[in-house]
KEKE-3310 file (N, C-alpha, C; in steps of 0.2 Angstrom, whole numbers, plus 5000, padded with zeros to 4 digits):
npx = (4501:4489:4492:4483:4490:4487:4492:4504:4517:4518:4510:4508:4513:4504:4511:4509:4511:4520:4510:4512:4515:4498:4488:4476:4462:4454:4465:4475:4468:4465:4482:4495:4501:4511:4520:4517:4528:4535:4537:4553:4558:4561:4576:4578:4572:4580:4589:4583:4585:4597:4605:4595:4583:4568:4551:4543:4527:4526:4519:4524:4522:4513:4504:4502:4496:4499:4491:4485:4486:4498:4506:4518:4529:4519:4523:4539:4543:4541:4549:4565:4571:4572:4557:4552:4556:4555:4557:4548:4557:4562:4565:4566:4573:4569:4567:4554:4553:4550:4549:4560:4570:4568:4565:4551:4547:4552:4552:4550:4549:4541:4537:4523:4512:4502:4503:4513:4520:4521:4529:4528:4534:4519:4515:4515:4508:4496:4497:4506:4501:4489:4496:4504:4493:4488:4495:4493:4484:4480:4486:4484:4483:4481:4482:4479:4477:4482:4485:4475:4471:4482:4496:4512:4525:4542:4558:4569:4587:4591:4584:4576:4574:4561:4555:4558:4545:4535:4537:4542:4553:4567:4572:4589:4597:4600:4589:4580:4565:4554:4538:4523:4510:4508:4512:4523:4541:4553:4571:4580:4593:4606:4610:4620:4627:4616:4602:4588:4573:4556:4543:4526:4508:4492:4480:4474:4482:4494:4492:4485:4497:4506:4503:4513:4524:4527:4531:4545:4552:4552:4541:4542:4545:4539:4549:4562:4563:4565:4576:4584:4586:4592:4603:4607:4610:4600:4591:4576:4561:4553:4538:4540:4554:4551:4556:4568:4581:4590:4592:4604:4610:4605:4612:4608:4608:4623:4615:4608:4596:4594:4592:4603:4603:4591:4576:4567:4561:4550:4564:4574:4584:4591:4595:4605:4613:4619:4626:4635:4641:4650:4644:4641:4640:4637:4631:4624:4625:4631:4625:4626:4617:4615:4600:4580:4567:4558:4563:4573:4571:4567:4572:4576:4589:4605:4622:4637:4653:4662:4656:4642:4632:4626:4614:4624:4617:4606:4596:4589:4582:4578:4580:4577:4591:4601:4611:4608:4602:4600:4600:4605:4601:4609:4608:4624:4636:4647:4662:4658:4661:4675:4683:4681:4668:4649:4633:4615:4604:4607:4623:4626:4620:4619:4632:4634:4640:4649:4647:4653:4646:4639:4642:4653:4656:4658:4671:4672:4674)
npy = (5749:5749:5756:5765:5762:5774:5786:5796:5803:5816:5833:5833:5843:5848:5850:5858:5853:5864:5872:5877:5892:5900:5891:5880:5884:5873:5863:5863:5860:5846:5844:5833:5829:5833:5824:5825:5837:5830:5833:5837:5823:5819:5819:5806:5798:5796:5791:5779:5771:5769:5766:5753:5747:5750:5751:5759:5767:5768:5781:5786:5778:5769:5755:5745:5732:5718:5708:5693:5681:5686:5696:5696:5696:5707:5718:5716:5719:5734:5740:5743:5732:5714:5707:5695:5684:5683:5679:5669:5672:5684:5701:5715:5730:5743:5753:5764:5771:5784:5786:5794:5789:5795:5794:5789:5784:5776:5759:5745:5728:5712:5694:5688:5674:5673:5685:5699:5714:5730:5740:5761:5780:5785:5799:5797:5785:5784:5790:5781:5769:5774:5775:5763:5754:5759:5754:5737:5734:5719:5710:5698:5705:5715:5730:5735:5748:5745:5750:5756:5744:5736:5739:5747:5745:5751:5741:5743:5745:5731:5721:5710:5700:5705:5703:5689:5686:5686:5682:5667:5664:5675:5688:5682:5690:5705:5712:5702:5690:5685:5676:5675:5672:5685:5693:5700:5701:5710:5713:5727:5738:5741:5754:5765:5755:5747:5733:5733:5730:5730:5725:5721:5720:5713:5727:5726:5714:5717:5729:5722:5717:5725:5727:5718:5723:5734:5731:5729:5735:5753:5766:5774:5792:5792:5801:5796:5782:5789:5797:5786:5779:5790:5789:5775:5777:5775:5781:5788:5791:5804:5814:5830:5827:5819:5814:5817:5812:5799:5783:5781:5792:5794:5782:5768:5760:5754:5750:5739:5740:5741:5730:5724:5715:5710:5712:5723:5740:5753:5768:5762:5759:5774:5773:5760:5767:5775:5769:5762:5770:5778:5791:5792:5807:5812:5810:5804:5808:5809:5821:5834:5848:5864:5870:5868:5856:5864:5872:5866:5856:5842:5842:5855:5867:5866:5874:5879:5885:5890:5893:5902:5905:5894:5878:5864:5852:5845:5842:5826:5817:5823:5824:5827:5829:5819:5828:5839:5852:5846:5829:5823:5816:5819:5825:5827:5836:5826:5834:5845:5841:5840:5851:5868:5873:5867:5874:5878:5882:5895:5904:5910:5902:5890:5881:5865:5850:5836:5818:5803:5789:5773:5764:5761:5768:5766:5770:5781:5783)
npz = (4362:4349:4338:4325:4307:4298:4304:4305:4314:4321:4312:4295:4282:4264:4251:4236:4217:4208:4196:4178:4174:4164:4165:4168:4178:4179:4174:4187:4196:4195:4195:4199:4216:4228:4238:4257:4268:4279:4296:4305:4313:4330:4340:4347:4339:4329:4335:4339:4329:4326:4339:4346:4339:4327:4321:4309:4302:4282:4277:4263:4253:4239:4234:4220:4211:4198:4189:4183:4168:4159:4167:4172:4159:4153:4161:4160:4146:4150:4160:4167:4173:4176:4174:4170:4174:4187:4204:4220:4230:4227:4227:4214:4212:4200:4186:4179:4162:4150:4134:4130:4138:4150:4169:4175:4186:4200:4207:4218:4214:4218:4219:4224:4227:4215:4210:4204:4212:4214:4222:4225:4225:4231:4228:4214:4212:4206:4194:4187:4188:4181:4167:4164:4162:4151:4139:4140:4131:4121:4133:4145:4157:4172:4182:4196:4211:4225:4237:4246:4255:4258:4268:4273:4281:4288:4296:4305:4310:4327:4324:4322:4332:4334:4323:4322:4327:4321:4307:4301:4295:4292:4278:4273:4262:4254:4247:4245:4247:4260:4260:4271:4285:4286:4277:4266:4268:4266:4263:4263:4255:4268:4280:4286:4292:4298:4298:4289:4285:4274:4275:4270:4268:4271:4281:4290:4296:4299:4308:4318:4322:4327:4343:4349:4340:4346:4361:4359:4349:4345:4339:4325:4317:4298:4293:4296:4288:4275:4278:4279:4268:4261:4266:4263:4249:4238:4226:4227:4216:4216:4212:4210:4204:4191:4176:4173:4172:4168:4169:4174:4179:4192:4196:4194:4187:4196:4206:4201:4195:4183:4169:4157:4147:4145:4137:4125:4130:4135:4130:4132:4121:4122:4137:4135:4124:4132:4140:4135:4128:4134:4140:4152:4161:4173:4190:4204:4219:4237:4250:4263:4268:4274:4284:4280:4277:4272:4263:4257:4246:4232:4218:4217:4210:4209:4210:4204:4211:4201:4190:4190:4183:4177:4183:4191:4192:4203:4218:4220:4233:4248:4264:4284:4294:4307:4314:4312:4299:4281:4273:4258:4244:4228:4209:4198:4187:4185:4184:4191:4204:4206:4209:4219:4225:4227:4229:4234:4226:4222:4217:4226:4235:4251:4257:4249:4259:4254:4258:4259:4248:4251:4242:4229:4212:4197:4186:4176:4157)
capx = (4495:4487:4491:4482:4493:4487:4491:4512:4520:4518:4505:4512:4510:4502:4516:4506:4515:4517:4508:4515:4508:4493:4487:4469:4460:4453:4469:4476:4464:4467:4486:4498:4501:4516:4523:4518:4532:4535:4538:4559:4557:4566:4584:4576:4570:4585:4593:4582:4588:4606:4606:4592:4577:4563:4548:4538:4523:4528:4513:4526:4522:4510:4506:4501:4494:4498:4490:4484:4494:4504:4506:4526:4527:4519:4529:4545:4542:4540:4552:4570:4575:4568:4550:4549:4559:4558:4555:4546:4561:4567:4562:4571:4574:4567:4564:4550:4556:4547:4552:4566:4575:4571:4563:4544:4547:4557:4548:4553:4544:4540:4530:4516:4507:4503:4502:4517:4518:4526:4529:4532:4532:4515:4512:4517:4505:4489:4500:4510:4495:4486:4501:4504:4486:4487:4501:4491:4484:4478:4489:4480:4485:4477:4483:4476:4481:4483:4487:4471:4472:4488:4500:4518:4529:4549:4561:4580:4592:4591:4573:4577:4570:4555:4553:4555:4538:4529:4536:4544:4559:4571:4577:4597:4602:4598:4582:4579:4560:4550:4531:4521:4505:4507:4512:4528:4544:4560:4578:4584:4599:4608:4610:4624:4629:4610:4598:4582:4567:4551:4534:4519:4502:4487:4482:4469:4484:4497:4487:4486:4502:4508:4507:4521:4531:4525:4534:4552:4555:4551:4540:4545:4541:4541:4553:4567:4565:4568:4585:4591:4585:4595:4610:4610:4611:4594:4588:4568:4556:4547:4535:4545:4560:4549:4560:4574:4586:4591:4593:4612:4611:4604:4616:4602:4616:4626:4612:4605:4590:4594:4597:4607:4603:4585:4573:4565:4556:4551:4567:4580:4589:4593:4597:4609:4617:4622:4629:4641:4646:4657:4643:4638:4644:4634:4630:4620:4629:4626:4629:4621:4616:4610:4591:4575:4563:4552:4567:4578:4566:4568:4569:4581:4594:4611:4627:4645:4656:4666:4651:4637:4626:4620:4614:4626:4614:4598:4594:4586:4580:4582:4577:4581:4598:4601:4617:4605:4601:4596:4604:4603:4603:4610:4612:4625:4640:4655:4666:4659:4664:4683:4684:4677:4660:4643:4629:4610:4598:4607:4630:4628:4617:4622:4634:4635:4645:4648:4647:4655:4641:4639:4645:4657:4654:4662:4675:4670:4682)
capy = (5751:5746:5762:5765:5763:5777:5789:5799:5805:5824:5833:5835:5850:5844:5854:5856:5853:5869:5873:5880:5901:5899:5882:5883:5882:5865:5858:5863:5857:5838:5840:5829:5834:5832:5820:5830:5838:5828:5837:5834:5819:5819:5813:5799:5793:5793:5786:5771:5767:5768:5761:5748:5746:5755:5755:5767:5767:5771:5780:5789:5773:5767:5748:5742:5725:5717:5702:5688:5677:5689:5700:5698:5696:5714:5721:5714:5725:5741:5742:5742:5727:5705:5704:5688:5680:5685:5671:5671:5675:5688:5707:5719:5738:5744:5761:5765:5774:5787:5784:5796:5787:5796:5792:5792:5781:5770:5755:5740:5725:5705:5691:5687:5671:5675:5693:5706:5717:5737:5749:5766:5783:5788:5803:5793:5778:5786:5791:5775:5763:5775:5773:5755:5751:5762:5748:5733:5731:5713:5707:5697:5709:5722:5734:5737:5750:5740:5754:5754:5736:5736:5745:5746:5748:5750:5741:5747:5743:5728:5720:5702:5696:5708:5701:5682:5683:5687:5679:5660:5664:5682:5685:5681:5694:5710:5710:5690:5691:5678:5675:5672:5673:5692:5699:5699:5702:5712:5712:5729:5737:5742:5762:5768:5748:5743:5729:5738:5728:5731:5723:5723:5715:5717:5731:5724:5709:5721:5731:5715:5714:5730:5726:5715:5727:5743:5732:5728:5742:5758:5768:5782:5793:5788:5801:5794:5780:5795:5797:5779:5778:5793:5786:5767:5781:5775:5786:5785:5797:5807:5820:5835:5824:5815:5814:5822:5809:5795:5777:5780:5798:5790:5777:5764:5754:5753:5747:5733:5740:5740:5722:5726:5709:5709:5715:5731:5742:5760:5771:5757:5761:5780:5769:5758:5770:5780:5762:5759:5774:5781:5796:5795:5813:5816:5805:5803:5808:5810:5826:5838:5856:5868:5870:5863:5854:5870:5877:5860:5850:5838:5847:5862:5868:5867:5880:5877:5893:5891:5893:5900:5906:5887:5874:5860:5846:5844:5839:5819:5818:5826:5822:5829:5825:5821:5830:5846:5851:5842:5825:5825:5815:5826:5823:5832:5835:5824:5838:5849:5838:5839:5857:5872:5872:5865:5878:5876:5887:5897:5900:5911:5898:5888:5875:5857:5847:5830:5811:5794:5785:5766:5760:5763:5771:5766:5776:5787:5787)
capz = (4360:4344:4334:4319:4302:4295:4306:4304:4317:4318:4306:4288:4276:4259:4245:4229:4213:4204:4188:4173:4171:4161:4168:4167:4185:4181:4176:4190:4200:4193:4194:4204:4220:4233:4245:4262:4271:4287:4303:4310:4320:4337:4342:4349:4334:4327:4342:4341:4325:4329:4345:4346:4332:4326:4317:4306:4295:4277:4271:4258:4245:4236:4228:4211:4210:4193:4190:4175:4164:4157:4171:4172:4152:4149:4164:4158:4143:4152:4164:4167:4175:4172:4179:4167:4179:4196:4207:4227:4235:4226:4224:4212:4210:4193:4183:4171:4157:4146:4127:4129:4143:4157:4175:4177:4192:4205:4208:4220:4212:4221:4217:4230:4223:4206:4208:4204:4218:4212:4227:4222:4228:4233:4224:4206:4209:4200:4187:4186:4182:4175:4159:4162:4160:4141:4135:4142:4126:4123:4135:4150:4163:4175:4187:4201:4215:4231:4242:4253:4257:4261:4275:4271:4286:4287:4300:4306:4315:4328:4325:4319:4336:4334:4317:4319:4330:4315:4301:4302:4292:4290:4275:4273:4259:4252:4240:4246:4252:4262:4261:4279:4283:4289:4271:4259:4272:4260:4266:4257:4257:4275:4282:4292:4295:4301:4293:4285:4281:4271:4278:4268:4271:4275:4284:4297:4300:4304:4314:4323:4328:4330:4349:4348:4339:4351:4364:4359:4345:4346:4333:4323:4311:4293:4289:4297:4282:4271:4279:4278:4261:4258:4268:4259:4243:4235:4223:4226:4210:4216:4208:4205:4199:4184:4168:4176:4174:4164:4175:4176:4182:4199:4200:4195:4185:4200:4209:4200:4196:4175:4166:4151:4144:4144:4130:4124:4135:4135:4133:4133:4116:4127:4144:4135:4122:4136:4147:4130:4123:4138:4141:4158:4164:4179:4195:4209:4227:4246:4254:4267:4268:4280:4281:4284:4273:4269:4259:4252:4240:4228:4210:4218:4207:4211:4205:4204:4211:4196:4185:4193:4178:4173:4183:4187:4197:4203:4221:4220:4238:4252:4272:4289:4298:4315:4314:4308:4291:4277:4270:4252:4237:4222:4202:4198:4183:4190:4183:4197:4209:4204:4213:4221:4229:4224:4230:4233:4223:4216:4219:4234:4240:4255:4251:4252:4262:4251:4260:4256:4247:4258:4238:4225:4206:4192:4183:4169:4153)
cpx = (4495:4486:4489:4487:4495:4492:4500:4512:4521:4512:4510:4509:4510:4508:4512:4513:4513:4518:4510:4512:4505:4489:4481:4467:4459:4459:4474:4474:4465:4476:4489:4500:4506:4517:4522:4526:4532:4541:4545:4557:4562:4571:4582:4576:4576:4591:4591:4585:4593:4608:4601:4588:4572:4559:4544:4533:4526:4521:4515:4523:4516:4510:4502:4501:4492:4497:4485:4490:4498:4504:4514:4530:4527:4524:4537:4546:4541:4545:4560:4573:4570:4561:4549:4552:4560:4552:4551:4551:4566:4563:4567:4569:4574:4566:4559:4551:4551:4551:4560:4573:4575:4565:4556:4544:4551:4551:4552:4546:4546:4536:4527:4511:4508:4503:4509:4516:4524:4526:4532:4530:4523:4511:4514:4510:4499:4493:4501:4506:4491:4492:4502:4499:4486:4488:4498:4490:4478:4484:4484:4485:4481:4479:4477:4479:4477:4483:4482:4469:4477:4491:4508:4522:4536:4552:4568:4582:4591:4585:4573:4573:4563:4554:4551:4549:4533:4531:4544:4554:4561:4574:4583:4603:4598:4595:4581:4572:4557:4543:4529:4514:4504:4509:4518:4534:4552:4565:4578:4591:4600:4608:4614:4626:4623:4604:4590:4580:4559:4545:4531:4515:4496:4484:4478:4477:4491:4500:4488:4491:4509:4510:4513:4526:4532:4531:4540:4553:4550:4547:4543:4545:4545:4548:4561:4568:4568:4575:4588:4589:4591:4603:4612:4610:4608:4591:4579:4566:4552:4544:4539:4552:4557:4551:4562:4579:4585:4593:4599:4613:4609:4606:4612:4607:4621:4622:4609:4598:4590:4596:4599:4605:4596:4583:4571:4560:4557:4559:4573:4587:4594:4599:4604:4615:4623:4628:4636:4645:4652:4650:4638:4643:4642:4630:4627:4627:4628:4630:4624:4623:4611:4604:4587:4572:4560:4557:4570:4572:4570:4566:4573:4587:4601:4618:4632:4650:4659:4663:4645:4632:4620:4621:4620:4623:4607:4598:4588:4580:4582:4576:4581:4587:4599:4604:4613:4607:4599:4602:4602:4603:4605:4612:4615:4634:4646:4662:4666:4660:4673:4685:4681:4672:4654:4637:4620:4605:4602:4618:4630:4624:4622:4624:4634:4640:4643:4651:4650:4648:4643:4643:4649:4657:4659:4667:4674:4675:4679)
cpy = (5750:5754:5762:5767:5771:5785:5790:5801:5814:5826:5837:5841:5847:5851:5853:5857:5860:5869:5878:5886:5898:5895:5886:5881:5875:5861:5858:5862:5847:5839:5839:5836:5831:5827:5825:5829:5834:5832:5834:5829:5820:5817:5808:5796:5791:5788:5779:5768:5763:5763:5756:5747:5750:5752:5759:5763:5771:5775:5786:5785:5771:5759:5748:5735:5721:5710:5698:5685:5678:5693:5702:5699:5703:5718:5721:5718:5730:5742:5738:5735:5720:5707:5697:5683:5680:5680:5674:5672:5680:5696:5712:5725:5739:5752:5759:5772:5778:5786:5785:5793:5791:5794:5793:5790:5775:5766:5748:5735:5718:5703:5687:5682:5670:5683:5695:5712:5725:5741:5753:5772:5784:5793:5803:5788:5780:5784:5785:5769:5766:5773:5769:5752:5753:5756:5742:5728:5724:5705:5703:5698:5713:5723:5736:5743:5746:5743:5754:5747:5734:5740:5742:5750:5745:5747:5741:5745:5736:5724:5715:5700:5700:5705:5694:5680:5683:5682:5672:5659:5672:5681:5685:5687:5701:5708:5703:5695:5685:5680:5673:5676:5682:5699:5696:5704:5704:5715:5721:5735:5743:5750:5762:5758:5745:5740:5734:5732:5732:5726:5727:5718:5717:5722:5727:5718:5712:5724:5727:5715:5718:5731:5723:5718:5733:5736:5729:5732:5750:5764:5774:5785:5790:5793:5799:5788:5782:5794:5792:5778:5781:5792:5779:5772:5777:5779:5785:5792:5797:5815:5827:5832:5821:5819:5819:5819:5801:5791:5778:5787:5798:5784:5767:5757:5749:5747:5739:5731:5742:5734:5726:5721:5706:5712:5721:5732:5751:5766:5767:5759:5767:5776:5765:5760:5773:5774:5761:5763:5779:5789:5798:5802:5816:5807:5807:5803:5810:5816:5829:5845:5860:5871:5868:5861:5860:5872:5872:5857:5847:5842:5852:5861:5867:5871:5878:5885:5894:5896:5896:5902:5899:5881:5867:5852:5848:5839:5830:5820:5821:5825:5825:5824:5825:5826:5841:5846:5848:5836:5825:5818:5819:5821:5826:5829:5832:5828:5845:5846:5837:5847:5860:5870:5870:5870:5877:5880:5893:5900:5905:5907:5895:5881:5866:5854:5839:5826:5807:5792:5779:5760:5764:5766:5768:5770:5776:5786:5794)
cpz = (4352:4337:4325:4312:4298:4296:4305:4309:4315:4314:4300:4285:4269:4255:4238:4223:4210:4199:4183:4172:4163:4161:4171:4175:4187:4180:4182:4197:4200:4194:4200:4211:4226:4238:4252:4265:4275:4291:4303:4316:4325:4336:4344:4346:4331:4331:4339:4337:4326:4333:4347:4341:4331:4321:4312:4300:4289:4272:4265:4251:4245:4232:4224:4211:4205:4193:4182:4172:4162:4160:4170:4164:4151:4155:4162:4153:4143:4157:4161:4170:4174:4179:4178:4173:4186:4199:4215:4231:4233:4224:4220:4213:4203:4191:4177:4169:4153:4139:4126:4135:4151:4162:4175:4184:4192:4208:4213:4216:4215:4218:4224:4228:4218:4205:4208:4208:4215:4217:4224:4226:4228:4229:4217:4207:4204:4193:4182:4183:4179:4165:4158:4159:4150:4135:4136:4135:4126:4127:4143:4154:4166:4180:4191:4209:4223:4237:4249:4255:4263:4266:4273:4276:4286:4295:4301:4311:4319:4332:4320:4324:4336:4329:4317:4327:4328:4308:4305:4300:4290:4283:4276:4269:4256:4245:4239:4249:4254:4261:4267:4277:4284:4283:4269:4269:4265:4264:4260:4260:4263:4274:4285:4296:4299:4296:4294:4281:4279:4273:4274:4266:4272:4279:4292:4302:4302:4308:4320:4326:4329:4337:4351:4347:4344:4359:4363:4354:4347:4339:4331:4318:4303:4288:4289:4292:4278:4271:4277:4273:4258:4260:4265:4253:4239:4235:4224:4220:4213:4213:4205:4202:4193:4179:4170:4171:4172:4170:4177:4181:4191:4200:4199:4194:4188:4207:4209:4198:4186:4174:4157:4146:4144:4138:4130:4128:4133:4135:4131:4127:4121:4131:4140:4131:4128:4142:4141:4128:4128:4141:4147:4160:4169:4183:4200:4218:4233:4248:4258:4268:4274:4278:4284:4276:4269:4263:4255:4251:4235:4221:4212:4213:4210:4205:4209:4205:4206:4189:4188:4187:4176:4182:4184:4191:4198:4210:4219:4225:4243:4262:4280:4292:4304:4318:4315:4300:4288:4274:4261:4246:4227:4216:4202:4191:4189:4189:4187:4206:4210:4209:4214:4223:4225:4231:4230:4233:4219:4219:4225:4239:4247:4252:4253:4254:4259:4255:4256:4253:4250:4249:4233:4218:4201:4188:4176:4164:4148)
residu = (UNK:UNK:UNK:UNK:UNK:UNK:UNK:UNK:UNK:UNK:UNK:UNK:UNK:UNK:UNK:UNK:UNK:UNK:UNK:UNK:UNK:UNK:UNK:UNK:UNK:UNK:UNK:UNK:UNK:UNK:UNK:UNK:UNK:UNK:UNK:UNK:UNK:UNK:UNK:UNK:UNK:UNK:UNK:UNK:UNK:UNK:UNK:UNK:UNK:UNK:UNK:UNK:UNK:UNK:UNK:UNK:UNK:UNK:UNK:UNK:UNK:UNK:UNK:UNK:UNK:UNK:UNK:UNK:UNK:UNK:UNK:UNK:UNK:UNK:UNK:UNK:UNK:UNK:UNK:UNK:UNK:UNK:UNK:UNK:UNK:UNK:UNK:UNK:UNK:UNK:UNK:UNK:UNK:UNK:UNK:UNK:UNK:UNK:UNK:UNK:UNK:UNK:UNK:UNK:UNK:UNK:UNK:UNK:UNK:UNK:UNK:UNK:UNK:UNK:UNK:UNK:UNK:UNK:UNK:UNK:UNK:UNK:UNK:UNK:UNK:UNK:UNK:UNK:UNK:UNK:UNK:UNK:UNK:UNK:UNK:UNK:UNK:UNK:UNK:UNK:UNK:UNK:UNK:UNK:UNK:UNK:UNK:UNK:UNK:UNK:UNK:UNK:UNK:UNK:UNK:UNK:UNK:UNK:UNK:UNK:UNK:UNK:UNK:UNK:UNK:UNK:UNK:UNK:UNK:UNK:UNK:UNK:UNK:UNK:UNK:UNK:UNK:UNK:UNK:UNK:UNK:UNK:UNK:UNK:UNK:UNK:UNK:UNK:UNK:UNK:UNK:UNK:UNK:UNK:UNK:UNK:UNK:UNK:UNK:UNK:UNK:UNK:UNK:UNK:UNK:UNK:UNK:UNK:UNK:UNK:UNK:UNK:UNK:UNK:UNK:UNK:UNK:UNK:UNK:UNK:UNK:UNK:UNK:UNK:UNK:UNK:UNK:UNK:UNK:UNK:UNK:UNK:UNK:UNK:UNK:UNK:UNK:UNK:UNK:UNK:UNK:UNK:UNK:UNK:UNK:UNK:UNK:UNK:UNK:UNK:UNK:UNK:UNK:UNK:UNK:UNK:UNK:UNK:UNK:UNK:UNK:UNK:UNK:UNK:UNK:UNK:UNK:UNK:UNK:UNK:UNK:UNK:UNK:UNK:UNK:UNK:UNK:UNK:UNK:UNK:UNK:UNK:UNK:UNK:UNK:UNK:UNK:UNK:UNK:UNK:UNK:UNK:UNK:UNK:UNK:UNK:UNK:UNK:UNK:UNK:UNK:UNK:UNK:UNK:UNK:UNK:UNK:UNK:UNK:UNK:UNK:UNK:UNK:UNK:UNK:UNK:UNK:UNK:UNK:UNK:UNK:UNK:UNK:UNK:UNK:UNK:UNK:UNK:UNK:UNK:UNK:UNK:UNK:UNK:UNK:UNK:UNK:UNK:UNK:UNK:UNK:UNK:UNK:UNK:UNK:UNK:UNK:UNK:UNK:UNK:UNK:UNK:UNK:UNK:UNK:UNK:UNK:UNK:UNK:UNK:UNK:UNK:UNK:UNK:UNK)
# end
């Protein structure tokens, strides 16, 4: 069946951001506003992954369509990693930085043509080209938001042969993408040892050929994404994390999603003091906790038994677990990971049970 894009699995609950006491009624009324909750998908969902392929509309994200002669140019100047350079078969992982070095947003960025292609989360995109656009300047560039055009849907697990019925060529490696007539196809990285690509296109073309995929994968909701994002241990910014967290604090480093050997960009001095001087102290790691979405958010404090008066982390992301509970991405002091418990919300909270990340971290001096 030809199911409409737009349409999620399950009905979501809109979470507004909450505004600062004394936060005028109109501003409160203009301010940003939540990634819906999405409903716990089924065991099946998660099965299909697992055991054959799946599926799902991502209408978590958001595109940004920069485009003119200096499109990668001014880009390359505001982000964290080479825009100047990225070629058609490569997509990177990028941060954009606020002066002080910390995170406004997590962006995957492609080239498409002549255009510059930014996904990002969803409830950032207004924001995100509204600020780009400030800096533009007299540069010939212009943003545009792509997202009603577009349909960005994720696939998992064993869905190569679902895939090469649409596009002529798979990618081969992680963050390689092809070009076909059905959109931008992006290899990015693996979940629990299963290939994850990104599809995005057209919506009407698709749509189209959605029947195809409705019969050899299985669809499923888009929060099961969530998870495998949360289990390849990629940090995605969203709303209540903005300027939390310096690119290192998420691991971004590790990822590939900072160049050290590019030019000036928002923040960068910050980003790179911090890469030379020895003072990374805190890191990005996977763990899970007992819960449901309603109650574990992104933005949640976390407390160290040893310590409970302060803070010693700050949930990232967080998505349901097949297992139960919640899977987590946490910032958090690496000197509260050496003993005792890590706690969530406040130290008699419930605690969290910490994961392998699928990679390795550097070691600290």
């Amino acid at each position: 069946m030809n199911t409409p894009l737009a349409t999620a699995s399950g009905t979501p609950s809109v979470t507004p951001a909450v505004a600062p006491p004394g936060t005028s009624a109109a501003a409160q009324a203009s301010a940003p506003v939540g990634l819906p909750t999405l409903p716990r998908p089924a065991a099946d969902e998660f099965d299909a992954v697992i055991r054959q392929g799946a599926y799902m509309p991502l209408t978590q994200f958001g595109v940004i369509d920069a485009t003119g002669d200096d499109a990668a140019s001014f880009l390359h100047g505001q982000l964290t990693n080479d825009t100047q350079h990225l070629d058609a078969a490569t997509a990177r992982l990028a941060g954009y930085c606020s002066a002080k070095g910390r995170l406004l947003a997590s962006l995957l960025t492609w080239r498409t043509g002549e255009t510059i292609r930014l996904l990002v989360s969803k409830d950032l995109q207004a924001a995100v080209q509204k600020r780009l656009s400030m800096f533009v300047l007299r540069a010939k560039a212009k943003l545009v938001d792509a997202s009603g055009e577009l349909a960005v849907v994720g696939l998992a697990g064993d869905v190569r042969k679902a895939l090469s019925g649409v596009f002529d060529a798979l990618p081969d490696g992680v963050h390689v993408q092809v070009d076909g007539t059905a959109g931008s196809l992006i290899r990015v990285p693996d979940a629990l040892g299963r290939l994850r690509y990104l599809w995005v296109g057209p919506k009407a073309t698709i749509e189209a050929h959605l029947p195809l995929l409705d019969e050899k994968l299985k669809r499923v909701s888009p929060a099961v994404w969530d998870w495998l994002d949360i289990r390849a241990g990629e940090p995605r910014i969203t709303q209540p994390v903005v300027e939390q967290f310096v690119p290192q604090m998420v691991n971004f480093d590790v990822l590939g999603a900072v160049n050290f050997r590019k030019g000036c960009y928002p923040g960068q001095e910050v980003v790179a003091r911090s890469q030379y001087r020895g003072t990374i102290k805190r890191r990005t790691s996977l763990a899970n906790v007992a819960g449901e979405l309603a109650t574990v958010k992104p933005g949640a404090e976390l407390f160290h038994s040893d310590d409970p008066g302060q803070p010693c982390g700050m949930v990232v992301n967080a998505a349901s677990a097949p297992e139960g509970g919640v899977d987590l991405l946490v910032e958090i002091k690496l000197a509260a990971l050496e003993g005792g418990t890590v706690h969530l919300g406040a130290a008699d909270g419930p605690a969290l049970n910490f994961l392998a990340l699928p990679y390795g971290l550097p070691t600290e001096v």
